[in-house]
N, C-alpha and C positions, 0 to 999 in steps of 0.2 A: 447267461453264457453267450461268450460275441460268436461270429460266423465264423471268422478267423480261426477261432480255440477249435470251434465244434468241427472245421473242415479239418486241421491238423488230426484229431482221433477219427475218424473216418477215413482217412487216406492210412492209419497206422493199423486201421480194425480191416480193410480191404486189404493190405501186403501180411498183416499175419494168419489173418481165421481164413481168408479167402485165397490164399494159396496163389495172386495175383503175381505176373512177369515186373520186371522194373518199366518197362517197358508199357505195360497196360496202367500202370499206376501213376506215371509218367500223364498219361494223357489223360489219364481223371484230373490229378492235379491242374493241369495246362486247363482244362474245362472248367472245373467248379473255381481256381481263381480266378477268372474271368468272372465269372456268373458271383463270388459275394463282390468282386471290385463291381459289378454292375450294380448290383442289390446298395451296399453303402451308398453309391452316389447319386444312388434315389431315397436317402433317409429310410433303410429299410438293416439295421443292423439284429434286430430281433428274429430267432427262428420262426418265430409263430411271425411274424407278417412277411415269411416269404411266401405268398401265396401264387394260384397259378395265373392271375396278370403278371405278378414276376416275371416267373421263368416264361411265358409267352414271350412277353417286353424285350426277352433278352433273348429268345430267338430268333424274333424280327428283326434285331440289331444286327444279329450277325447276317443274318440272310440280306438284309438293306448292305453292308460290307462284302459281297458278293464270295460266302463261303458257299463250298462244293455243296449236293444234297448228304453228300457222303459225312462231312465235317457237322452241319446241321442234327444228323440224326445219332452221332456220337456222342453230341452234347447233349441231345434229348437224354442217351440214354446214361450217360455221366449224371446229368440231375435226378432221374426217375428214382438212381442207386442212393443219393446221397438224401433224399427226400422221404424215402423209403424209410432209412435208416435212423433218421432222424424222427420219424414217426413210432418205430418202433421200442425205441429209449424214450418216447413219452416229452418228448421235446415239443413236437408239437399235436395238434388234437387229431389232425385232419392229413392227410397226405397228400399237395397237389398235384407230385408228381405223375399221382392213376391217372391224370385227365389232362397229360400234355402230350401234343403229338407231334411228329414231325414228316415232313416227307420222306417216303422211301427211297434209301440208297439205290442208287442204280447200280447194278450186278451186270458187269460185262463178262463176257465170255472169257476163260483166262487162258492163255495163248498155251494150245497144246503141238506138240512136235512130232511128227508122225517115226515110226516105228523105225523105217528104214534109212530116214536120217536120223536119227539117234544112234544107229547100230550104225554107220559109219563115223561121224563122231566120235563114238567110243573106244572104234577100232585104230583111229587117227591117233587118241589118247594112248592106249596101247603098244599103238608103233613106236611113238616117245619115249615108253616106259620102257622099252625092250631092252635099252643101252644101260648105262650106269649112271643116273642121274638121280638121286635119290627125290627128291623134290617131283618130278615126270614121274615116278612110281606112286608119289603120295597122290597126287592128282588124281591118277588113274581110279585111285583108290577110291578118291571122293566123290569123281561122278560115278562110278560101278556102282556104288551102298546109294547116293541119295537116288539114281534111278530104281537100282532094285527093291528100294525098303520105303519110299515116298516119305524121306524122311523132311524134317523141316530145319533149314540152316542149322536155327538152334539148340537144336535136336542132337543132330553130326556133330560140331563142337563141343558139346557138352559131354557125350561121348567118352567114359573110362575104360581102360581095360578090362576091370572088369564085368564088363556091360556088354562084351563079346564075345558069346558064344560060337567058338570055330568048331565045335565038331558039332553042335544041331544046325549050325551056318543060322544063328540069331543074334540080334540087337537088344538088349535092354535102354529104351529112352523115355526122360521124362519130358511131358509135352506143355502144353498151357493146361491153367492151373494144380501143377507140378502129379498130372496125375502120373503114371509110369504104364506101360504097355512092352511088350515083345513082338519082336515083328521080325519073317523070314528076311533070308535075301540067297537070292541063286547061285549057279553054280562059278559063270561068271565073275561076279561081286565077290567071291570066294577066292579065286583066283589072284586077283586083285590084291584083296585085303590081306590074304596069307601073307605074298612077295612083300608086300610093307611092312606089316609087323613081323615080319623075318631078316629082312634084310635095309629096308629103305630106315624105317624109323630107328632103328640101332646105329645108325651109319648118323643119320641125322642129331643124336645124340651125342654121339661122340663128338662129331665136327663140333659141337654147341659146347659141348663140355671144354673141350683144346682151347676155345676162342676164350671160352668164359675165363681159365686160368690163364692167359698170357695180357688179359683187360682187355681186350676186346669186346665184351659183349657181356649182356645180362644171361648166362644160359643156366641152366637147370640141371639137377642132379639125377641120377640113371632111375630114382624112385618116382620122375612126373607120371603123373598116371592118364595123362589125358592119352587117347587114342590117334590125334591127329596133333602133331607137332610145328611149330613154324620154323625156321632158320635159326633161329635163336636157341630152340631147346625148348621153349613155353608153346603153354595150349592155341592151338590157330585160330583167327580172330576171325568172325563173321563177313567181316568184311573183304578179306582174305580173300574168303569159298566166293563169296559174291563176285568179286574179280575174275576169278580163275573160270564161274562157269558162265559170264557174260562172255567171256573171251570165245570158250567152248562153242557159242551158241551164234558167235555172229557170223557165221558164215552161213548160218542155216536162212531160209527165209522165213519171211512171218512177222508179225505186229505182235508188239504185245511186250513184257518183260520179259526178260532174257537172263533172271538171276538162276537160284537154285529153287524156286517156288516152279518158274514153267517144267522142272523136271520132275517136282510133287505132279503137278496139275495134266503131265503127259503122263507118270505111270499109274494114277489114278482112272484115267480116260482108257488107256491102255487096259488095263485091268476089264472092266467094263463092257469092253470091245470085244473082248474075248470070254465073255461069261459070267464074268466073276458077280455073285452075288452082293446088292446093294448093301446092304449091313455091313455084310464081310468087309468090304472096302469100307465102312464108315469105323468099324474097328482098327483097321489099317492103320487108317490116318489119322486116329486119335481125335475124329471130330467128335464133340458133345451133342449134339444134335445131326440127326437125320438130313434136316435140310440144309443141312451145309455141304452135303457129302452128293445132295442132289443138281447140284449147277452140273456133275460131269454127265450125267444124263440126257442134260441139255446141249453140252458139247459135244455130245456119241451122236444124238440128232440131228444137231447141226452139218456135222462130219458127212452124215449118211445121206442128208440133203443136198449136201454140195456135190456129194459121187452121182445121187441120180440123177440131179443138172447137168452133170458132164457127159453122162455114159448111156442113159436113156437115151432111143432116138426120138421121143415124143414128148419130152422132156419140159 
C-alpha cells in the first residue's frame, strides 16, 4: 500500500473516530502531504522505510525554509499521529515517530484587557444597542455571552436555539473534538441576549424573509435555528464576530490580538483574579488538559508584577 492511499485513511480515520474540527484536519493534511511529497522524492514510497532519518530530514528542511518554532513542532506532532497509526494497523514494525522531537513552541502571553476597559467597551455597545438597530442589539449580544461564557468564535456560531438556556441563564456548546459542556453567563449577558431573541433576531428575520421573496437575497425561513443570524437570515459567519470584536477592541490599548480569543483569554484571567478555582476554569473553557488552562496563571503573575513595579516605592 503507497503513502498516498495510507494518508487518505488516516485523515478519514482522524475526522470520523477522533471527532477532529475541519480545521484541525485541514492542517494534518497540509503537514503529512508535505512530509509523503518529501518522502517519494527521496525514493522512499514504502511505509515500513519511513523511518526516523525521514521524518528528522524533513524537519530540517523545513526549519532550513525558516518555519516558525510553532509550524515545526505542528508537524512533529502531525507525524508522531500519523506514524503512530500506521504502527498500530501493523503497517509497520516499529514506530519512528516515539523518537522524533521538535523544538518547543513558544507560548506568548495572550493579550488580556483589563476589567474596567471592557466594562466600558461594553457599555459603548449598549449605548448603540439602546435605539432600534437590530444588528447594534445583535452585537451587543455577542460580546455580553463571548465575555461572560469565554466562549470560542466557534463555539457562539455554532450556537442553536435550543442550546439556550434563558431561565438557568446557560449555554449548551460543542468545543474541539466535538465534546459538549454548559457553561453559565451572568446577569448582564442575560439582558443582552433576552432583547435579541425578543426582539432584534425576529426583526432580523423578517427583514431577511421580505428581501428573500421580492429576489433580493438568499434569506431563510422563520425555522433557522441558529441563535446569531446575519443580514441575510443565515447562521453568522466567523469571520463576521471576528470583525465586529476587532472593531470593539481597537480603541482599547495593548498588543496582542484583538479577535474574540482576547475576550476568552481576559474572562479566563478575570476569573482567576478573582478566585476562581483552577479546574473550575479549565472546565469552563473546555480545555482537555490542565496545562492549557495554566498560561492564565502566568498572565495573573505577570499582571501582579507589573502593579508592584508601578505602585511599590521600592520596587
Amino acid at each position: 500500500m503507497d503513502l498516498d492511499r495510507l494518508l487518505d485513511e488516516y485523515l478519514a480515520h482522524v475526522r470520523a473516530e477522533r471527532g477532529y474540527s475541519q480545521h484541525t484536519v485541514s492542517a494534518y493534511r497540509a503537514d503529512l502531504v508535505d512530509l509523503v511529497r518529501f518522502a517519494v522524492d527521496r525514493g522512499v514510497d514504502d511505509p515500513g522505510a519511513v523511518d526516523l532519518g525521514v521524518l528528522r530530514d524533513w524537519l530540517w528542511t523545513a526549519t532550513e525554509r525558516g518555519l516558525a518554532r510553532a509550524s515545526i513542532a505542528r508537524r512533529a506532532a502531525s507525524a508522531r499521529g500519523f506514524t503512530a497509526w500506521m504502527h498500530r494497523r501493523g503497517l509497520i514494525a516499529a514506530d519512528p515517530g516515539l523518537r522524533l522531537r521538535a523544538p518547543r513552541a513558544q507560548r506568548t502571553l495572550p493579550r488580556v484587557v483589563t476589567e474596567r476597559a471592557l466594562a466600558e467597551a461594553l457599555a459603548g455597545l449598549a449605548e448603540r444597542a439602546s435605539g432600534d438597530d437590530p444588528v447594534a442589539v445583535r452585537d451587543a449580544a455577542i460580546a455580553e455571552l463571548l465575555y461572560a461564557s469565554a466562549l470560542r468564535v466557534s463555539e457562539l456560531v455554532g450556537l442553536d436555539l435550543v442550546d439556550v438556556d434563558r431561565r438557568r441563564r446557560t449555554v449548551r456548546v460543542t468545543g474541539k473534538g466535538a465534546k459538549e459542556r454548559v457553561v453559565p453567563y451572568g446577569a448582564p449577558a442575560a439582558r443582552a441576549l433576552d432583547r435579541y431573541l425578543e426582539v432584534a433576531r425576529p426583526a432580523m428575520l423578517s427583514a431577511a424573509t421580505s428581501a428573500a421573496r421580492e429576489g433580493a437575497g438568499g434569506g431563510v425561513g422563520p425555522a433557522s435555528p441558529a441563535v446569531f443570524l446575519g443580514v441575510r437570515g443565515g447562521r453568522l459567519g466567523v469571520r463576521s464576530v471576528h470583525r465586529q470584536v476587532a472593531a470593539l477592541l481597537s480603541s482599547i490599548p495593548g498588543t496582542g490580538p484583538s479577535g474574540p480569543h482576547a475576550l476568552r483569554h481576559s474572562a479566563a484571567t478575570h476569573l482567576l483574579d478573582g478566585g476562581a478555582d483552577l479546574r473550575a476554569v479549565q472546565e469552563f473553557l473546555g480545555h482537555a488538559s490542565l496545562g492549557t488552562t495554566q498560561i492564565y496563571t502566568h498572565v495573573s503573575a505577570e499582571r501582579l508584577k507589573q502593579s508592584y513595579q508601578t505602585a511599590h516605592p521600592r520596587a
